[in-house]
C-alpha positions as CSV (number, residue, x, y, z in Angstrom):
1,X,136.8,-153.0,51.8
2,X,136.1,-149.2,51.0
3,X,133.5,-148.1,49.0
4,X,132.8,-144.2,47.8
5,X,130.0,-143.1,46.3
6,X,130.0,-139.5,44.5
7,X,126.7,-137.6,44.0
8,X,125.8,-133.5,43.4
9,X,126.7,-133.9,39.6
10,X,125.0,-132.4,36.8
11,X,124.4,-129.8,34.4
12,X,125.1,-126.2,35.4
13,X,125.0,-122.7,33.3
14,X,128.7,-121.2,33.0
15,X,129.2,-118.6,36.7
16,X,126.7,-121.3,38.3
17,X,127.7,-123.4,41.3
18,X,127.3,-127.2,42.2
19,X,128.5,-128.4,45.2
20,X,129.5,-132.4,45.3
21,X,129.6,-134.9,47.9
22,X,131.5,-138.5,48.6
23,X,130.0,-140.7,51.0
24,X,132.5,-143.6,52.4
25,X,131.6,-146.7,53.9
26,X,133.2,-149.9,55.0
27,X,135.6,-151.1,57.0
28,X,138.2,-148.1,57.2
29,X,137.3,-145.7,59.8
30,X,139.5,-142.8,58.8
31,X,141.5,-142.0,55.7
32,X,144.7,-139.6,55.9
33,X,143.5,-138.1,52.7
34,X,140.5,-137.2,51.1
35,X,140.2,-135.6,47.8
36,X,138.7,-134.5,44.3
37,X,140.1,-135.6,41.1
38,X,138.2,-135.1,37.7
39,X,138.5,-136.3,33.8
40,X,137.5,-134.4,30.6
41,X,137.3,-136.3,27.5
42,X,140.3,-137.0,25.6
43,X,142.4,-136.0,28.9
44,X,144.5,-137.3,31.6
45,X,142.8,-137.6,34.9
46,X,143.9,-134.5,36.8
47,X,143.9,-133.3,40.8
48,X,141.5,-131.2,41.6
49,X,141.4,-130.8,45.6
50,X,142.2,-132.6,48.9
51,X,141.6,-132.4,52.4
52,X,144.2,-133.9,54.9
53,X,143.4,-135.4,58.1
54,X,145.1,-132.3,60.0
55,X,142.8,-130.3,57.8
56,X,145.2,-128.8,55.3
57,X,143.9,-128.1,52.0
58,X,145.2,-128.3,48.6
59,X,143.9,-127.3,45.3
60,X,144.7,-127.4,41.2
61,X,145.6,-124.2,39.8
62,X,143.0,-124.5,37.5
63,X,140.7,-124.4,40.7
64,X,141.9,-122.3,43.1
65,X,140.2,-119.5,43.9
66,X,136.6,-120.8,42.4
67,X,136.6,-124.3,44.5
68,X,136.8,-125.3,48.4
69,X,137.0,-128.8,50.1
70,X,135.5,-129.4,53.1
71,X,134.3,-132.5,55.5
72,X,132.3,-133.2,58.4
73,X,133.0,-135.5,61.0
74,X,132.1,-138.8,59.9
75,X,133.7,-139.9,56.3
76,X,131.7,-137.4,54.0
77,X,133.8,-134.5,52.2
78,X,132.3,-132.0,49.7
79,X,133.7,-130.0,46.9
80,X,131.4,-126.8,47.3
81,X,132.5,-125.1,43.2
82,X,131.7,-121.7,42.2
83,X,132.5,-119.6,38.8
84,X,131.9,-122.6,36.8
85,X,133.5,-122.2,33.4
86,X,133.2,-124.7,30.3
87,X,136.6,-126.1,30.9
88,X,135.1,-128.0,34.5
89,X,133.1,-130.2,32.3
90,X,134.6,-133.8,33.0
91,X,133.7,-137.1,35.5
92,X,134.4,-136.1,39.0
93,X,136.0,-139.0,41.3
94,X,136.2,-138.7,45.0
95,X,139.2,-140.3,46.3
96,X,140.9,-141.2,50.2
97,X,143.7,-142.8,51.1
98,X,144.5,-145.1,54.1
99,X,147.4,-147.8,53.0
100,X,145.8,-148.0,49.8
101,X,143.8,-145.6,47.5
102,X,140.3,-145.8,46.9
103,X,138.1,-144.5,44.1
104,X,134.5,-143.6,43.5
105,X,132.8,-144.5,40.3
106,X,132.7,-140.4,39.0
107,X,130.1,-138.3,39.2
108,X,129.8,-136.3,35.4
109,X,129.8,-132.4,35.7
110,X,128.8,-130.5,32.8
111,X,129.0,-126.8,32.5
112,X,127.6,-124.8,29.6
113,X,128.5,-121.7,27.7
């Protein structure tokens, strides 16, 4: 059993920053991905970022540029995002993979004009 727990969420000015972090515990010691996935209202839930176990990175379009992944050495990654615009307003989930995917419970991001 894996659990993930998002936090770093909240309300932010539009050009601010925020910089979000999952936590993973349980009974899975590594995870061959790690990544960022987010949901606006009225929207499909849609990538974001990931983190591989080799280290390779991957980002939305939407994102690139303005947002970096990152992790430390025990089962914590961060999505460090700058240039906030409007349009990043949604629930942020943190997600890894190892057989099977996990999900944490969203974190909401809200990012004003």
């Amino acid at each position: 059993q894996v659990r993930l727990v998002e936090s770093g969420g909240g309300l932010v000015q539009a050009g601010g920053s925020l910089r979000l972090s999952c936590t993973a515990s349980g009974s899975v010691l590594s995870f061959s991905v790690m990544g960022w996935y987010r949901q606006a209202p009225g929207k499909e839930r849609e990538f974001v970022a990931a983190i591989y176990s080799g280290g390779i990175t991957k980002y939305g379009d939407s994102v690139k540029g303005r947002f970096t992944i990152s992790r430390d050495v025990t089962r914590n990654w961060y999505l460090r995002m700058d240039s906030l615009k409007p349009e990043d307003t949604g629930v942020y989930y943190c997600m890894s993979k190892s057989g099977y995917d996990y999900w944490g419970q969203g974190t909401q991001v809200t990012v004003s004009s």
